[in-house]
C-alpha positions as a Python dict, from the first residue, in 0.01 Angstrom:
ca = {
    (1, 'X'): (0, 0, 0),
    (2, 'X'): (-7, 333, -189),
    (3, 'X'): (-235, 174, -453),
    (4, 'X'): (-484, 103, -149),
    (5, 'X'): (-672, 398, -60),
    (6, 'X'): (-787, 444, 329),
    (7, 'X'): (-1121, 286, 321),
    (8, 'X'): (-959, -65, 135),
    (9, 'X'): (-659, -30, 406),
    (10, 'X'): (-861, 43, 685),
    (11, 'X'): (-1124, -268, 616),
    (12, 'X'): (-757, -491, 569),
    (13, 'X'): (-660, -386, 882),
    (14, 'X'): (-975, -432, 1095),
    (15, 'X'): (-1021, -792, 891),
    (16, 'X'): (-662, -906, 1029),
    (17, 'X'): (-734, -775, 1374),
    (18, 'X'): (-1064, -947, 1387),
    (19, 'X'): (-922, -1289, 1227),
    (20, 'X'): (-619, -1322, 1452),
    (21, 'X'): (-850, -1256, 1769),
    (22, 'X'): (-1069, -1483, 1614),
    (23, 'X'): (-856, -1768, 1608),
    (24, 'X'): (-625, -1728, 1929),
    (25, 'X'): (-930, -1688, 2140),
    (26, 'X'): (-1108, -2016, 1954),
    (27, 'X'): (-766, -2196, 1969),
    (28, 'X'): (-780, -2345, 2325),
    (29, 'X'): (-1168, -2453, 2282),
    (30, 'X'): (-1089, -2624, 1956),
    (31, 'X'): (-825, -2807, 2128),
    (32, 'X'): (-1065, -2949, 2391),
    (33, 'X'): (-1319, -3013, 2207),
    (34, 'X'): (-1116, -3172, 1918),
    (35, 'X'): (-1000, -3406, 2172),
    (36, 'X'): (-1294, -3477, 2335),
    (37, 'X'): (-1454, -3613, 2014),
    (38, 'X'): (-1178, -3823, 1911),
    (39, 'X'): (-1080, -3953, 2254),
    (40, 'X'): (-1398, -3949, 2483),
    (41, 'X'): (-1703, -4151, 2439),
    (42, 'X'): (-1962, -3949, 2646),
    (43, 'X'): (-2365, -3946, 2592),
    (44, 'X'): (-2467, -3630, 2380),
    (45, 'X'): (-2089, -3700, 2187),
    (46, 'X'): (-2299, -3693, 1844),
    (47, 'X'): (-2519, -3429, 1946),
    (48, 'X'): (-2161, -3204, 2024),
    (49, 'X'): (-2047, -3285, 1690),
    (50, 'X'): (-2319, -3200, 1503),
    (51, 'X'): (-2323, -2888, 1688),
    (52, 'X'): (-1963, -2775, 1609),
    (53, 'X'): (-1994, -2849, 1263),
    (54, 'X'): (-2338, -2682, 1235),
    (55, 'X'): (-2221, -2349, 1123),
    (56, 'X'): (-2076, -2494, 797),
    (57, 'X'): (-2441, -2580, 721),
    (58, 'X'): (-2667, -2347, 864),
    (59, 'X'): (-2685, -2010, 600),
    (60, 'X'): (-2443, -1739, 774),
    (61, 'X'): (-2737, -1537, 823),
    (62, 'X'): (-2879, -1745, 1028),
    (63, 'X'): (-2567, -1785, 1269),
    (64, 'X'): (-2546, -1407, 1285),
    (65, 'X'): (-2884, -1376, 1334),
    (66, 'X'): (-2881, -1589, 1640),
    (67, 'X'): (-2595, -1479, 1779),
    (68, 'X'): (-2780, -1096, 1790),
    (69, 'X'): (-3041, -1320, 1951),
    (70, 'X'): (-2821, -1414, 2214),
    (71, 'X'): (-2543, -1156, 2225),
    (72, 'X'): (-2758, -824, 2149),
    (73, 'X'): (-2800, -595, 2434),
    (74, 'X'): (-3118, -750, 2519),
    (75, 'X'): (-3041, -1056, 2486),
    (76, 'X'): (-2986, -1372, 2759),
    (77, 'X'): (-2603, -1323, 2756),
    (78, 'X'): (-2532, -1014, 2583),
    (79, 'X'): (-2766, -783, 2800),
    (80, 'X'): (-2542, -925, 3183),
    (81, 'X'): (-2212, -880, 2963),
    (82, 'X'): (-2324, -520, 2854),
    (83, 'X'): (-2367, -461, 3186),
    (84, 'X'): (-1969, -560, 3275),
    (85, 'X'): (-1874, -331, 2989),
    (86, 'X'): (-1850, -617, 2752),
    (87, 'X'): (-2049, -528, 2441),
    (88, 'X'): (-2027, -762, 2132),
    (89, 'X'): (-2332, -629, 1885),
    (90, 'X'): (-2219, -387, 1631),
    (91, 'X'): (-1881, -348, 1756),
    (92, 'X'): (-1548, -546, 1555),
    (93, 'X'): (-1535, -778, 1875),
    (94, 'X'): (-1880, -890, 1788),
    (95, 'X'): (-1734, -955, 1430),
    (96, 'X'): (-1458, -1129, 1561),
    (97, 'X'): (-1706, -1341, 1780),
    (98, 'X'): (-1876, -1454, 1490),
    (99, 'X'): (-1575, -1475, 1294),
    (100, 'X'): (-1478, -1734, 1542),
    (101, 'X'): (-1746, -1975, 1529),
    (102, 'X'): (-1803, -1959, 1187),
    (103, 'X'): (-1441, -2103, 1145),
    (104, 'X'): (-1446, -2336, 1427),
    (105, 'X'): (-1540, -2654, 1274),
    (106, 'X'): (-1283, -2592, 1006),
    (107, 'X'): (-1036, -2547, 1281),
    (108, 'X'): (-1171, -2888, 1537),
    (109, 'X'): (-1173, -3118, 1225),
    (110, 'X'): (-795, -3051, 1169),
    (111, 'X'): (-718, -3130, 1516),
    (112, 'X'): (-923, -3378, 1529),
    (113, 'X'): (-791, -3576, 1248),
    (114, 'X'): (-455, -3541, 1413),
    (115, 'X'): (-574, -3677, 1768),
    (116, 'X'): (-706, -3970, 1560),
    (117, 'X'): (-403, -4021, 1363),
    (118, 'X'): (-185, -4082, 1717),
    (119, 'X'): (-161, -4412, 1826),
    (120, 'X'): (-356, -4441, 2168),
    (121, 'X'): (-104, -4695, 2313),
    (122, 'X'): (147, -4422, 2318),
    (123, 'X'): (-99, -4218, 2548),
    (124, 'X'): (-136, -4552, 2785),
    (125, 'X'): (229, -4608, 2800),
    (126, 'X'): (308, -4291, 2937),
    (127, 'X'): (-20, -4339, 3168),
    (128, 'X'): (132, -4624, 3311),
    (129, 'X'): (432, -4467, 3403),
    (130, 'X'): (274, -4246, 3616),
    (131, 'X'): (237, -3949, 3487),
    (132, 'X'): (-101, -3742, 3480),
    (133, 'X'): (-365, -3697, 3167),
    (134, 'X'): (-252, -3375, 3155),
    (135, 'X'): (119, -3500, 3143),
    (136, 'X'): (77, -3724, 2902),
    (137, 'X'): (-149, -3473, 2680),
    (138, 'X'): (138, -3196, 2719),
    (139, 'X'): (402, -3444, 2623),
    (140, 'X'): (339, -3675, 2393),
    (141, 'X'): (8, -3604, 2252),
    (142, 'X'): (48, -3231, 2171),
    (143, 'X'): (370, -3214, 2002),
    (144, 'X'): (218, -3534, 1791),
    (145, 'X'): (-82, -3304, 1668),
    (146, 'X'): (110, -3002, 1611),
    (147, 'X'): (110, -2976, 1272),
    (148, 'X'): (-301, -3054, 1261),
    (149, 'X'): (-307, -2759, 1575),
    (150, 'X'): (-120, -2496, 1295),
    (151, 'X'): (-280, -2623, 971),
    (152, 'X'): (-635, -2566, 1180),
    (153, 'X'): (-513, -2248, 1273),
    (154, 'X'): (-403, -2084, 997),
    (155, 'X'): (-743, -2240, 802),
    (156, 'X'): (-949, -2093, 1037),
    (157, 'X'): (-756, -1745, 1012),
    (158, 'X'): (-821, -1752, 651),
    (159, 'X'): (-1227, -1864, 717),
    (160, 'X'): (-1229, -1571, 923),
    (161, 'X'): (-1099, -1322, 690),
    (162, 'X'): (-1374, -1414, 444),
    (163, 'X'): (-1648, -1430, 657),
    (164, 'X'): (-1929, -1210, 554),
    (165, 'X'): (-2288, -1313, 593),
    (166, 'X'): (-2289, -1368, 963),
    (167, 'X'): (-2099, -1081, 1061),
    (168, 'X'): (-2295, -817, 866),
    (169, 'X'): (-2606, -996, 1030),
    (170, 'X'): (-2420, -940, 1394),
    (171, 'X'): (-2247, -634, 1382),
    (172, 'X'): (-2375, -487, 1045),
    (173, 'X'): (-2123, -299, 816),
    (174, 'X'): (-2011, 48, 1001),
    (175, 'X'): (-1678, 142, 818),
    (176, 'X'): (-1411, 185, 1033),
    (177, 'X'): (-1579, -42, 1306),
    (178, 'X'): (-1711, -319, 1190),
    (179, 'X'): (-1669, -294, 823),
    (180, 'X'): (-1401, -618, 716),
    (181, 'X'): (-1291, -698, 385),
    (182, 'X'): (-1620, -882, 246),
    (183, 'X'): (-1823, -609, 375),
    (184, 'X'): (-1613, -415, 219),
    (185, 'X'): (-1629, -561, -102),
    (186, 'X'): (-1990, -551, -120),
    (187, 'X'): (-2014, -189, 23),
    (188, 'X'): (-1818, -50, -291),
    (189, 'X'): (-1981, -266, -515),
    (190, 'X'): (-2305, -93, -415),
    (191, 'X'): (-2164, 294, -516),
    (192, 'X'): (-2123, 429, -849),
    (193, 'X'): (-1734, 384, -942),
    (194, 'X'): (-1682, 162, -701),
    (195, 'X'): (-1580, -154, -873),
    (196, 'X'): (-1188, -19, -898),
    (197, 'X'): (-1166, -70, -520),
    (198, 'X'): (-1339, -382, -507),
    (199, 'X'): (-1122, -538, -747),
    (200, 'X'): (-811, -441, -549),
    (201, 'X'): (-1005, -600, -252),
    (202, 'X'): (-1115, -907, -410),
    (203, 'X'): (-744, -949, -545),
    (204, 'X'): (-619, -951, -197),
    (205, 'X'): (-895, -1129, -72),
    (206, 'X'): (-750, -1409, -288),
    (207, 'X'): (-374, -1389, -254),
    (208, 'X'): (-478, -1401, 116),
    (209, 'X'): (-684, -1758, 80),
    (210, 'X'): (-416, -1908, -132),
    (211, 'X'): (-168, -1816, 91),
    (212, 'X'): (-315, -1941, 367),
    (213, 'X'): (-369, -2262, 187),
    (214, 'X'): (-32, -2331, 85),
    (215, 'X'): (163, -2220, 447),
    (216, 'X'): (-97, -2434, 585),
    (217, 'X'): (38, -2744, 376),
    (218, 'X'): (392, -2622, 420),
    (219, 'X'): (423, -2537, 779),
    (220, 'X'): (235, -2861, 868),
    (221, 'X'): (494, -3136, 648),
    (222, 'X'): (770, -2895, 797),
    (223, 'X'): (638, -2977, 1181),
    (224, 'X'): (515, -3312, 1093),
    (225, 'X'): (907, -3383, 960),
    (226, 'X'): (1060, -3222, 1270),
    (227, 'X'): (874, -3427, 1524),
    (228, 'X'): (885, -3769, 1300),
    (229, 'X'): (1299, -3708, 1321),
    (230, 'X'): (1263, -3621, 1666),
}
């Protein structure tokens, strides 16, 4: 990355960091939930589901600007959390945080449309054979939705490593702390001479979302393939 200079390599690295945390800490709540919408019929089910997909239609600022609401120091779950040493606002966990649930209902839908997609009377047969809801989920509903679980994944890495509006709003844009690619991008467009390092950014930025896009397709046929033949 010699044609990267430290500022461009140091926003990369802090924008992977915060988009794998992202999604490995969002992974086993998208699971749940993704399953509770397509298999549970529960009052408030619509109200859930408009919640999880809310981020995708509320303006980023907005969700950033709530979450300092709630996660600042003095606010209702931020200020007891500060207090345990846990401190989201203005620090790259706080991006990751909103990283996170900004990508979310990219990463439920996936799932979900794989839950939907198995047949529910292979769930009851292995029911009736005894074996627990938990059994049945490890054993022959998850390896069924596995390739929704990594094309879900990997979309909501890629979400996450282009989301800017709610995590300037959160955790502003502090370079070397909470300063990720797209803050990045717009801090050097704001200097004089900036626009070389920009480019380089937004060029990544790119290769980055198209990749994503394509190992998404691929890894999920490849799984899909492997678990039809199995």
């Amino acid at each position: 990355m010699g044609w990267l200079g430290p500022a461009e390599i140091e926003a990369l690295r802090l924008s992977l960091r915060v988009s794998f945390w992202a999604t490995l800490v969002t992974l086993p709540f998208g699971i749940f939930v993704a399953y509770a919408l397509a298999r549970w019929r529960f009052p408030g089910r619509q109200v859930l589901n408009g919640l999880v997909h809310l981020p995708l239609i509320l303006p980023p600022v907005v969700t950033g600007y709530l979450l300092l609401l709630t996660f600042g120091i003095q606010g209702p779950l931020g200020g007891p959390l500060a207090e345990l040493g846990i401190v989201f606002a203005f620090r790259w966990t706080g991006a990751a945080l909103a990283a996170g649930i900004m990508a979310f209902p990219l990463m439920v839908r996936a799932i979900r449309l794989s839950i939907e997609a198995v047949d529910p009377k292979l769930e009851q047969a292995g029911a009736t054979l005894g074996a627990s809801r938990l059994m049945v989920f490890g054993t022959v509903t998850l390896p069924m939705i596995l390739p929704g679980i990594i094309a879900g994944s990997i979309l909501a890495f890629a979400k996450a490593m282009g989301e800017f509006g709610a995590t300037i709003t959160f955790v502003s844009n502090i370079p070397g702390q909470t300063q990720t690619l797209p803050s990045a991008v717009y801090a050097f467009l704001q200097v004089p001479a900036g626009e070389a390092a920009a480019t380089r950014l937004v060029i990544i930025s790119i290769v980055i979302a198209m990749s994503a896009l394509l190992l998404s397709e691929y890894v999920g046929r490849r799984v899909a393939k492997r678990v039809a033949g199995s």
